[in-house]
Steps between C-alpha positions, in 0.01 A plus 500: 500500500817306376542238217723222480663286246451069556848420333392117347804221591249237375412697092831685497856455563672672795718707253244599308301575834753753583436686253177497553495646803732744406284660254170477747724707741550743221114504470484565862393187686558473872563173552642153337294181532622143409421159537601259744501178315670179449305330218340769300098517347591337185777309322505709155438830331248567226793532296591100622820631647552363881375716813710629761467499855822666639577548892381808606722531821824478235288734264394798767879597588535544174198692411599762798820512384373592139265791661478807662200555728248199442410249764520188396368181653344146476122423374486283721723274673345177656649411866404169496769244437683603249608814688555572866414808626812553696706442121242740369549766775864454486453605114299797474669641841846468297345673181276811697934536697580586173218666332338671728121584497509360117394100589153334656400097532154411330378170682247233462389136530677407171380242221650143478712564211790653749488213749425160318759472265737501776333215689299728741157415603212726417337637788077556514437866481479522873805408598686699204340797677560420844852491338510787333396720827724316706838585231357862481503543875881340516597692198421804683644407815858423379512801238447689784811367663297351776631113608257204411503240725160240462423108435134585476329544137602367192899636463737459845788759586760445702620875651498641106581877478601626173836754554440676175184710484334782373420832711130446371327190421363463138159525434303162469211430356284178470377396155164300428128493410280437735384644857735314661849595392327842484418454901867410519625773342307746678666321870870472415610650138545896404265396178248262279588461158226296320371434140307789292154337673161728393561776718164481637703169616776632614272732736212287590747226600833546531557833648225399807775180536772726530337741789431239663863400505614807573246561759690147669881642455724725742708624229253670230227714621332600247412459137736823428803307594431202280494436134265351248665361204344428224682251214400515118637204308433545093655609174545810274533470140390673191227250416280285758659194331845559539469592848243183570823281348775658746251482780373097406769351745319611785190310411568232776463791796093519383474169634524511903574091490846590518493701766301295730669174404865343461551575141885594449542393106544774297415311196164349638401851614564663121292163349185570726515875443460506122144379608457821608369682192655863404161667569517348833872622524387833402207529695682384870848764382571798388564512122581888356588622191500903577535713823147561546468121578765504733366816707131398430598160690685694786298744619248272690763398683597873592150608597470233721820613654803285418820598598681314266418297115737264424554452122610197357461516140578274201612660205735487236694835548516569917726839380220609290234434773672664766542891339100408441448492841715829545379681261154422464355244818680626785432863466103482561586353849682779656 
C-alpha cells in the first residue's frame, strides 16, 4: 500500500504548499494530490486572514520541479466548462514529456464553485457525468497521440492530435462518492479515489460498483490492475481543540447542499458552515493528536485492501507532522 499527500491550494498558499510536499516526500509518500479549484471552500482562515485558491496547473510544474520521485497530480479536475479536455490533455501530456512516470489526472463531475463565477451554467448531475466520461475517453485518446475528429457529444474536434506526448499515458483516476462515479471508474479510469466512507461502506457498496465497471471495460481486467484510494481529510495537533480550530474552515464540506447545488460564494459557504457544530466536525473528520490516532484510523482502510490513503491534514507545523509519519505511522504499514 502507498500514501499520498493532498497539498491544500484552498487553506494554504502555493509556496508554503511546496514545502509541504517536500517534507511528505521526505516521509515517504508516493504521490502529490491538489485541488482543482477556482473559488475555494471558504473566504477566511480561523486566524481571519484571507484563503487561497491558487491554479494548480501553474502550481504542479513547479512542485515536480521542486521533487525527486513523487507523482504529482490534480484532486480532481472538472471537464465541464471551465476546462476542455483537449486543453487538459494537451497539459498533463506536456508535463508526463518531461517528468516521466512521476504525474496522473484525478477527475470528476466538479462542484459549482469552478464554473459559476465565470458565467457557466451548472449542469444536473447527469449531464456533469455524461461529461466527465465523455472528457476521460478524449483525454485518453489524444494523450495517446491518436487524432480526434467528432461533432457528436458534448465537446467537437476538428482533426486534433497533440504533437507532444508522453511514451506512457498517466494514470487517471475518477473521484466521487457514490456507485456511480465508482461504476465509472471501474469502465474507463486506472483508479477510484473516494472519501474515508465506513469501510464496511466502502466494501458493501462501492467496491461491487467498481467490478461492475471493470467487468464493462476493455482496458482493466481485473481488480489487480486497478486502485482503491482512499482520502482522509482532518487535523493533527497537540490538543483536540487546536486541531478542531485549524480544521473549522472545512465545516461547509459536511453539508452536501453545496455539492448538489450552484453555490460558488466562498463567503456564504464559511457563514452556513459554522452551523455545523465542532462535535459534528469532529465526528464526520479525522481529528489526531498522537500517532496511534493516525494508524488506529488507517488500518481499516488497509484491511479492507486500499492501495493508496491520501492524507490531507490541517495542522500548524506540516514539517513536524511529516517525520511523524516517518518515523512513527508509516513504518507499521510495510
Amino acid at each position: 500500500m502507498d500514501f499520498g499527500f493532498f497539498a491544500s491550494l484552498e487553506q494554504y498558499s502555493p509556496t508554503d504548499c511546496l514545502d509541504q510536499i517536500r517534507w511528505a516526500e521526505s516521509a515517504g509518500v508516493r504521490d502529490i494530490w491538489v485541488n482543482d479549484h477556482f473559488h475555494p471552500s471558504f473566504d477566511v482562515l480561523p486566524d481571519g486572514s484571507r484563503s487561497d485558491s491558487g491554479n494548480c496547473w501553474s502550481w504542479m510544474p513547479a512542485a515536480l520541479e521542486r521533487t525527486d520521485h513523487v507523482r504529482v497530480g490534480t484532486g480532481m479536475t472538472a471537464m465541464l466548462h471551465r476546462h476542455h479536455p483537449g486543453t487538459v490533455a494537451h497539459r498533463l501530456a506536456t508535463m508526463e514529456s518531461m517528468y516521466p512516470g512521476r504525474t496522473f489526472l484525478g477527475v470528476a463531475t466538479g462542484e459549482a464553485m469552478n464554473e459559476s463565477p465565470l458565467g457557466y451554467e451548472w449542469p444536473s448531475y447527469n449531464e456533469r457525468a455524461q461529461r466527465t466520461a465523455e472528457a476521460l475517453r478524449h483525454v485518453r485518446t489524444l494523450v495517446a497521440g491518436d487524432e480526434l475528429d467528432t461533432r457528436d457529444g458534448f465537446w467537437e474536434f476538428d482533426e486534433a492530435r497533440l504533437y507532444t506526448v508522453p511514451d506512457e499515458t498517466p494514470d487517471i483516476y475518477v473521484g466521487g462518492w457514490g456507485t456511480t462515479p465508482a461504476r465509472m471508474a471501474g469502465e474507463l479510469a486506472d483508479g477510484f479515489a473516494t472519501v474515508a466512507f465506513p469501510p464496511e461502506q466502502l466494501r458493501d457498496e462501492i467496491l461491487p460498483a467498481v467490478e461492475t465497471g471493470i467487468e464493462r471495460s476493455d482496458r482493466t481486467e481485473s481488480r489487480d490492475d486497478f486502485e482503491l484510494v482512499v482520502h482522509i481529510h482532518g487535523a493533527y495537533a497537540e490538543s483536540k481543540r487546536t486541531a478542531i480550530e485549524h480544521l473549522s474552515p472545512w465545516k461547509a464540506t459536511l453539508l452536501p447542499v453545496f455539492f448538489e447545488y450552484d453555490v460558488s460564494d466562498p463567503q456564504f459557504m464559511r457563514e452556513h458552515g459554522e452551523l455545523v457544530s465542532d462535535d459534528a466536525l469532529a465526528e464526520e473528520m479525522f481529528i489526531g493528536t498522537s500517532p496511534d490516532d493516525v494508524i488506529e484510523k488507517i488500518e481499516p482502510y488497509v484491511e479492507l485492501g486500499a492501495d493508496q490513503i491520501i492524507l490531507q491534514i490541517a495542522t500548524p507545523d506540516h514539517e513536524a507532522f511529516a517525520e511523524m509519519l516517518a518515523t512513527d505511522v508509516f513504518p507499521c504499514f510495510e
